[in-house]
C-alpha positions as CSV (number, residue, x, y, z in Angstrom):
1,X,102.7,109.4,106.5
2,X,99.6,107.4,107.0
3,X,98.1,104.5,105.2
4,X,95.5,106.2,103.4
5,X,98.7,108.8,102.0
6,X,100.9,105.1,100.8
7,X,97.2,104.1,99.5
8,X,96.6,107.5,97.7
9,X,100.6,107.0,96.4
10,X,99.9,103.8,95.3
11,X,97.0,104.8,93.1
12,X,98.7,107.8,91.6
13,X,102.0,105.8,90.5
14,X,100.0,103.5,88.7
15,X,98.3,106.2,87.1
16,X,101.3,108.1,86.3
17,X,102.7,105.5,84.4
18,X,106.0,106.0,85.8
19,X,108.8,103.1,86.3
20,X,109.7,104.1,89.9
21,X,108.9,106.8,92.1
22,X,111.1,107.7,95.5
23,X,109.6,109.1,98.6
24,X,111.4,109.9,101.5
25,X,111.9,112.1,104.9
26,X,114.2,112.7,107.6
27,X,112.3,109.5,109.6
28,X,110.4,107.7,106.4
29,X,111.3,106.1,103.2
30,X,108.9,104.4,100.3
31,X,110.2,103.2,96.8
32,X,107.2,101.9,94.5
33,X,108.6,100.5,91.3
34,X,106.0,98.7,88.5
35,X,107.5,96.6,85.8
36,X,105.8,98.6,82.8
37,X,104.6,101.8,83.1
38,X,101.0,102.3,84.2
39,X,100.8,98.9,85.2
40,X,99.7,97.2,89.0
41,X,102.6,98.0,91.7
42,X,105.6,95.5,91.8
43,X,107.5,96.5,94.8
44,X,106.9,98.4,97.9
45,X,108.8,99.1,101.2
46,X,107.6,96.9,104.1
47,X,105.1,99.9,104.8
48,X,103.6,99.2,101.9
49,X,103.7,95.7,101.9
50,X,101.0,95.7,104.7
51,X,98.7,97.8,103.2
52,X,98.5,96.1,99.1
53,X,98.4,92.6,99.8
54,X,94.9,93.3,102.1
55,X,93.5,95.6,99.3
56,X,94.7,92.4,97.0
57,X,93.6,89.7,99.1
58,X,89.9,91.1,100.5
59,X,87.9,89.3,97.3
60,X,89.6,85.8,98.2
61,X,89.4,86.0,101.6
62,X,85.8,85.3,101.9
63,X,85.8,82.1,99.9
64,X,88.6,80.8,101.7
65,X,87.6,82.2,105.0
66,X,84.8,78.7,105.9
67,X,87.1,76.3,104.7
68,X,90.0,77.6,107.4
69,X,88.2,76.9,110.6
70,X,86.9,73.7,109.2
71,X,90.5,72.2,108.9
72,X,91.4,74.1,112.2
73,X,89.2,72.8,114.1
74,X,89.6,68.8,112.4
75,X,93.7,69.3,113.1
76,X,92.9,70.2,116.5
77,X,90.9,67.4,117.6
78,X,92.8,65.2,116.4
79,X,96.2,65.9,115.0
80,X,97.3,67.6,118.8
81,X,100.3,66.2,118.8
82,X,101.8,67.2,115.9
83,X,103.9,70.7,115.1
84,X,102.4,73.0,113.1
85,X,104.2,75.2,110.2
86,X,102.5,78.4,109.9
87,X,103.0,81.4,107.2
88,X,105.3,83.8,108.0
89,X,103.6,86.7,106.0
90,X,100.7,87.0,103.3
91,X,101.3,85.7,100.1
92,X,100.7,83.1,97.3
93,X,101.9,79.8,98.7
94,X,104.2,77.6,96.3
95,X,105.1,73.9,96.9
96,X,108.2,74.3,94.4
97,X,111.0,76.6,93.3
98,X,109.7,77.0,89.7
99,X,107.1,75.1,87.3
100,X,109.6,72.9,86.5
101,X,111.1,71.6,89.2
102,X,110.0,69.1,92.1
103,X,108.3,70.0,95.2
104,X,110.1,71.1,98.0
105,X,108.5,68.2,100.5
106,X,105.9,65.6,100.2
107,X,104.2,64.0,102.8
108,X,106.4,61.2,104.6
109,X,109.4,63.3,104.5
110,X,111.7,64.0,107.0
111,X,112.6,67.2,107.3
112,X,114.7,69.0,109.8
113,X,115.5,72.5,111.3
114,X,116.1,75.3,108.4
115,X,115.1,72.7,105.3
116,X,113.4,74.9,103.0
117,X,109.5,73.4,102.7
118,X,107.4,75.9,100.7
119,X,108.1,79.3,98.9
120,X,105.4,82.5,99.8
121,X,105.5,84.8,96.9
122,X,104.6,88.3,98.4
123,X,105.0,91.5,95.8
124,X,106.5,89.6,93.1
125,X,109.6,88.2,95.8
126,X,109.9,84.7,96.4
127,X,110.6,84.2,100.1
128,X,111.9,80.6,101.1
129,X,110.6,79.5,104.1
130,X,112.0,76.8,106.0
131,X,111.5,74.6,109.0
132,X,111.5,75.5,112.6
133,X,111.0,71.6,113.6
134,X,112.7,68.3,112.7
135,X,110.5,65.1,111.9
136,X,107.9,63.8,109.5
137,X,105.6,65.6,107.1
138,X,102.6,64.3,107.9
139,X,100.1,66.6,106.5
140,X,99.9,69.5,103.5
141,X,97.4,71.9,104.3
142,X,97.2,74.4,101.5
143,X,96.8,73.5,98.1
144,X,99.6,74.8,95.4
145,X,99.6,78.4,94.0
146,X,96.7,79.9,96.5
147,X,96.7,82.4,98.6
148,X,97.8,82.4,102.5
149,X,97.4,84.6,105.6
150,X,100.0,85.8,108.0
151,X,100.0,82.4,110.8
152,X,98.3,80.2,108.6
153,X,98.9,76.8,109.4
154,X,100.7,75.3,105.9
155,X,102.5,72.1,107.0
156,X,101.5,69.8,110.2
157,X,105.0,67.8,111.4
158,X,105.5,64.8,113.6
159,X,108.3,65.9,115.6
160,X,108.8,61.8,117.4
């Protein structure tokens, strides 16, 4: 199955308005489940899961497209010695676990190796991501609730 079939399956699910649909083969499997029938996809198989965020994510991407390079190209010149925390996947970036709760880290805190920093919402699961460095936070470099690219830079860490 190709992406423009899991595209074309996409599409007609929603359509259908039907809860969950099940497709598999001897060497593929896709389950597409929506919360309310006829309404936007909620889940997808990690096939999937490549194709919908892009389709999801190609009107932002522009607008935040110039201001990416800019802080690139500032952290490079001149933040060189610090360790950068970059997004695992594509998603909407969260500094905490819910509304109501604190963020995970600010800057000046020490973090260390598998401390939970940020949460990446990617079709409608919260993924924890954590640390791969010990030290100081030192700068946040995506704003609350927006949307991040797979190896975006989210966290910059003094490691000394």
């Amino acid at each position: 199955m190709d992406i423009k079939d899991i595209q074309n399956l996409i599409k007609f699910v929603s359509k259908a308005e039907v809860s969950e649909v099940k497709y598999k083969t001897k060497d593929f499997e896709i389950t597409i489940k929506t919360p309310l029938a006829g309404s936007e996809v909620a889940y997808a198989q990690p096939a999937v899961y490549h194709t919908a965020p892009q389709q999801m994510a190609a009107a932002p991407a522009p607008a935040a497209t110039p201001a990416a390079p800019a802080q690139s190209t500032e952290a490079a010149s001149d933040d060189s010695k610090y360790v950068t925390i970059k997004s695992p996947m594509i998603g909407t970036f969260y500094r905490k676990p819910s509304p109501d709760k604190d963020v995970f880290v600010n800057v000046g805190d020490e973090v260390s190796n598998g401390k939970v920093v940020c949460v990446i919402e990617a079709m409608k699961l919260f993924n924890q991501i954590e640390s791969e460095v010990s030290g100081k936070i030192v700068k946040i470099l995506v704003d609350d609730a927006t949307p991040v690219e797979y190896d975006q830079p989210l966290f910059l860490v003094d490691p000394s």
